[in-house]
C-alpha positions in Angstrom: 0.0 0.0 0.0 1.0 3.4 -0.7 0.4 7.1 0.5 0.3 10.4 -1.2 3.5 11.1 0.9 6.9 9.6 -0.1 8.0 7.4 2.8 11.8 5.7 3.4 12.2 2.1 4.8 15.5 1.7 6.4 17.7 0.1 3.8 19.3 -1.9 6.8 16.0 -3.6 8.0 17.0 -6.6 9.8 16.0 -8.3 13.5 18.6 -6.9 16.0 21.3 -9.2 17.5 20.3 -11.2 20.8 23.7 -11.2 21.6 25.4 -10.5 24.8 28.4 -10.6 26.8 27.2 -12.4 30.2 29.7 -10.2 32.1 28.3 -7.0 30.4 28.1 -4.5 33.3 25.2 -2.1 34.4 26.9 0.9 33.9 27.5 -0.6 30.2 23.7 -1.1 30.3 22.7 2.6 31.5 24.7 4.1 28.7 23.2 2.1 25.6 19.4 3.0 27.5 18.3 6.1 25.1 16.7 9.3 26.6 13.3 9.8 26.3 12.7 12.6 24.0 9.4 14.4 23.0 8.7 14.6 19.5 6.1 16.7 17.3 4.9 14.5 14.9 3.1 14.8 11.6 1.7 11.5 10.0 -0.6 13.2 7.3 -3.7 10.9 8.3 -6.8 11.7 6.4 -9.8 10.2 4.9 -8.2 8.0 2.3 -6.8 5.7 4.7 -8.1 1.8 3.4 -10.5 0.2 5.7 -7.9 -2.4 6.5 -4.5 -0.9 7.0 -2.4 -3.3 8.2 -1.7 -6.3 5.5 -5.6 -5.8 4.4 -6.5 -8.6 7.0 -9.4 -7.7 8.9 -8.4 -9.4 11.6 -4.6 -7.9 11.9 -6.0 -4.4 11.8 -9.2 -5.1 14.4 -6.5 -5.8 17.0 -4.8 -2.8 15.8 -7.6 -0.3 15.8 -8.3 -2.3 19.2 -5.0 -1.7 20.9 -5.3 2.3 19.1 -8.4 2.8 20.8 -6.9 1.8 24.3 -3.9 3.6 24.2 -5.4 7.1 24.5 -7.4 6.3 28.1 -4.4 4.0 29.0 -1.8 6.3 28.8 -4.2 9.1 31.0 -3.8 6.0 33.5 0.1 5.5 33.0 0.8 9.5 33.3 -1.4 9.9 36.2 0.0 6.8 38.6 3.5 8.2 37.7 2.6 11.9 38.3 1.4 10.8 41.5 4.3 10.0 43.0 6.4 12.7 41.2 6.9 15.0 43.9 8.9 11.6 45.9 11.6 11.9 43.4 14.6 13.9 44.5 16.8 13.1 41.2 17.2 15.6 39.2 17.7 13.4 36.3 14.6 11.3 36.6 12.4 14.1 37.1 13.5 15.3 34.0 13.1 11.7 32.5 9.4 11.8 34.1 8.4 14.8 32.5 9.9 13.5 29.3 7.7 10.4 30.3 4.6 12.3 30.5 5.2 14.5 27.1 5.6 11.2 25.1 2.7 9.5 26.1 0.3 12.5 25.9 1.9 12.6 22.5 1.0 8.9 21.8 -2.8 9.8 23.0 -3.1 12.9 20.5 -1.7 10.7 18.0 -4.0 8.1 18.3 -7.3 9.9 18.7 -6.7 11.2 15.5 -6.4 7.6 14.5 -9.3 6.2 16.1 -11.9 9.2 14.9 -10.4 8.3 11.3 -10.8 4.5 11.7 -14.6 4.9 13.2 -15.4 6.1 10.1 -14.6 3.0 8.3 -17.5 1.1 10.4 -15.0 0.4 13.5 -16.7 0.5 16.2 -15.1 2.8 18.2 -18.0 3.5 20.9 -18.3 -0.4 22.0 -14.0 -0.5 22.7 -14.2 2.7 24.3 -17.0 1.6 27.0 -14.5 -1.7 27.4 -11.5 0.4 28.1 -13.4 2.7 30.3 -14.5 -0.5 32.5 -11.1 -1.4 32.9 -9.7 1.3 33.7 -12.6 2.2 36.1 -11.7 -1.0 37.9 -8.1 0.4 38.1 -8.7 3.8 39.3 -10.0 1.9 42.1 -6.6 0.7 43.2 -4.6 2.1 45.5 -2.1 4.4 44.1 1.1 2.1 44.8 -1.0 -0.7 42.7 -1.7 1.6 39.7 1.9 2.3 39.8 2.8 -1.2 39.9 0.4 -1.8 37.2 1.7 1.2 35.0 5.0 -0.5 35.7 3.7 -3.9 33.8 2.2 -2.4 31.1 5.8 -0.5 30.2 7.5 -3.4 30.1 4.8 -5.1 27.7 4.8 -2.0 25.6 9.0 -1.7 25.3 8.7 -5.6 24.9 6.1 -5.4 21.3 7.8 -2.8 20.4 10.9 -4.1 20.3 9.6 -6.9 18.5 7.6 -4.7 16.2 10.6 -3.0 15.0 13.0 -6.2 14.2 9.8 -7.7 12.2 8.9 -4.4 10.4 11.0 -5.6 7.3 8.4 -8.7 7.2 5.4 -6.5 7.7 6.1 -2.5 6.3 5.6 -3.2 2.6 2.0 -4.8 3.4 0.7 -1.9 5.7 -0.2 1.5 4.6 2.9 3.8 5.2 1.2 6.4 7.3 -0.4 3.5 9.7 3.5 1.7 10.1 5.2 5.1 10.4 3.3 5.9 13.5 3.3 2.4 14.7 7.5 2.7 14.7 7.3 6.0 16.0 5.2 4.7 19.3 7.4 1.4 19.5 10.8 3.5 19.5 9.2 6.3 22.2 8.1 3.1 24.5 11.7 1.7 24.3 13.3 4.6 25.3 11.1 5.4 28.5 11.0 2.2 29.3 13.1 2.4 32.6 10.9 5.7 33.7 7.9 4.3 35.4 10.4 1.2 36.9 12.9 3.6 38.1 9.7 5.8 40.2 8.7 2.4 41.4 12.3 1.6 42.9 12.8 5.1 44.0 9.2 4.4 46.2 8.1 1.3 46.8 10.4 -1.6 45.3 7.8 -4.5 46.5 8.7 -7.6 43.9 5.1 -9.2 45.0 3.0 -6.4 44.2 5.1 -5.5 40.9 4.1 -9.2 40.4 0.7 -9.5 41.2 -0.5 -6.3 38.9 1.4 -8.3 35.8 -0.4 -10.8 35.9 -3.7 -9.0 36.4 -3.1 -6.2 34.0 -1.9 -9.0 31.1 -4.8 -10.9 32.1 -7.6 -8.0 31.5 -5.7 -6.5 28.2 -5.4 -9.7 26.1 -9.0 -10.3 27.2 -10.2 -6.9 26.0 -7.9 -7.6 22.9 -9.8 -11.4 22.4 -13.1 -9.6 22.8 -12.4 -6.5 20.7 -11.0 -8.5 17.6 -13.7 -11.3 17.7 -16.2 -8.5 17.8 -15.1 -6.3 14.8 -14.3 -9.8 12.8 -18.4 -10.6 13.3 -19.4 -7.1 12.8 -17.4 -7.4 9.4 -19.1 -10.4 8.4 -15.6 -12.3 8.2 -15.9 -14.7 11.3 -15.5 -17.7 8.5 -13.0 -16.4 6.3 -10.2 -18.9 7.3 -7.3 -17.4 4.9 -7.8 -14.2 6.6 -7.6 -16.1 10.3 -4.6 -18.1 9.4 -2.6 -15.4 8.3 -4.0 -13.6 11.6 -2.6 -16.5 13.7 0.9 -16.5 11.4 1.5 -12.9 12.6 0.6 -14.0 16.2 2.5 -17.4 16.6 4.1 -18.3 13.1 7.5 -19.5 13.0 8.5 -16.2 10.4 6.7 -13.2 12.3 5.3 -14.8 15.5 5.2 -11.0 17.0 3.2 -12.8 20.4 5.4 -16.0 20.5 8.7 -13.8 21.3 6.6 -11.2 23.7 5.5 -14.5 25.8 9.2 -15.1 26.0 10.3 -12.3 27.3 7.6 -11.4 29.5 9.4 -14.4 31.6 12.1 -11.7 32.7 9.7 -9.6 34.6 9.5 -12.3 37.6 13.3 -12.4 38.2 13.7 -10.7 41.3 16.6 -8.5 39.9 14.7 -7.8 36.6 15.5 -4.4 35.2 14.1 -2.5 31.6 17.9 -1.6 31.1 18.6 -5.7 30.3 17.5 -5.5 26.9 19.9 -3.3 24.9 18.0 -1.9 22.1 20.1 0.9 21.4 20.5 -0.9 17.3 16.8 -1.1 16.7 16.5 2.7 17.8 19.4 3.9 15.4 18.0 1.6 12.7 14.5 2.8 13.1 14.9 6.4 14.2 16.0 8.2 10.8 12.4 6.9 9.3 11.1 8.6 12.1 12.4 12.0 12.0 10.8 11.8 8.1 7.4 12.8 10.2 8.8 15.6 12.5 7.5 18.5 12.7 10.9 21.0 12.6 9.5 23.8 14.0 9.8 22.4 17.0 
């Protein structure tokens, strides 16, 4: 698919090395973590988007639009459990980082409105996800604020996790997704890898309980892929494509296959979340973000 904007794949798409030196040490680790940085961003998303963006499955883009339409009222959630505990930081460095934090993801919300109102207008149906999202996250707001935290703390990881998948499969994916759609998709996957030590770090810096970091994991996870299961199955009926089976296999390839498998690798690495010394900085993805950050900068608005 194609858009009336000229758009650049990185010539040097290619998964990133797993590679590392088991006696790598953390202050090695802290320097390949990138700063989060706030970017202006226009994707030129208008009305001639296709009804199915991402490799015209209907499935593949219902989870999309799905996960689109919970970002906006998800990050709210992530900003405000951070912001909460703001004023506990003395760091100078992560309360910089932290406001950093908070620019991106009201960034990612702006973005993605924009998305959802253009996607509702392609018979998604934005209404139904939204009154899911807003029932999970009422159920959250109910927590205290150390488990909201904790739970914010969860979702980052997932988030850093995809999108680190996301970008080392984008060579598989980007030349069967409309541009606009996959340029905004990298943009959010390389802004979630780079604060992806912000919302752990205020958690250390406050409370540091393993259990309860634990605990929220596995309840966040277990709400998200629900509303995800729910979402998708629900636009696939709507569609009237519940019974076409090339589209579901190729739906399921993405998930699980042995080429793209984006979920397969995520289930993997969500593993590393229960070691008691887990930390975001771990993963070095310091080569996907100089791979992917050039197409990136193709939407940034210079004037800021």
């Amino acid at each position: 698919m194609t858009s009336s904007r000229s758009v650049h794949y990185p010539l040097s798409a290619h998964p990133e090395s797993n590679a590392a030196s088991d006696n790598t040490q953390r202050q090695t680790q802290e320097s390949h973590q990138a700063k989060p940085i706030v970017r202006h961003m226009d994707f030129s998303l208008d009305d001639n988007l296709p009804r199915y963006m991402f490799k015209n499955n209907p499935m593949i883009s219902g989870l999309i639009y799905a996960l689109s339409e919970s970002f906006p009222r998800g990050e709210e959630m992530f900003i405000a459990s951070v912001r909460a505990h703001q004023h506990k930081i003395t760091d100078p460095e992560l309360k910089q980082d932290v406001r950093a934090f908070i620019g991106q993801e009201a960034h990612h919300g702006k973005q993605h409105r924009l998305l959802n109102t253009l996607v509702s207008q392609r018979g998604f149906p934005n209404a139904f996800y939204d009154r899911l999202v807003r029932f999970l996250l009422a159920a959250s707001k109910r927590l205290h604020g150390k488990r909201q935290l904790a739970l914010t703390v969860g979702f980052e990881h997932v988030t850093a996790t995809f999108g680190a998948e996301f970008l080392r499969k984008n060579h598989l994916i980007c030349d069967q997704t409309d541009e606009r759609i996959n340029q905004l998709l990298v943009w959010h996957a390389i802004e979630e890898i780079e604060h992806k030590t912000v919302a752990f770090d205020v958690y250390q810096k406050t409370l540091k309980s393993n259990a309860l970091r634990y605990r929220m994991f596995v309840l966040g996870v277990f709400f998200f892929l629900t509303y995800l299961t729910v979402a998708t199955t629900h636009y696939t009926i709507k569609e009237g494509q519940l019974f076409n089976f090339k589209a579901w296999r190729e739906f399921f390839s993405f998930l699980y296959g042995k080429e793209l498998g984006m979920m397969t690798q995520l289930f993997r690495d969500m593993k590393a979340y229960f070691r008691p010394d887990y930390d975001p900085r771990d993963d070095d993805h310091s080569e996907l973000l100089e791979q992917w950050l050039p197409y990136v900068d193709q939407a940034l608005i210079k004037s800021h």
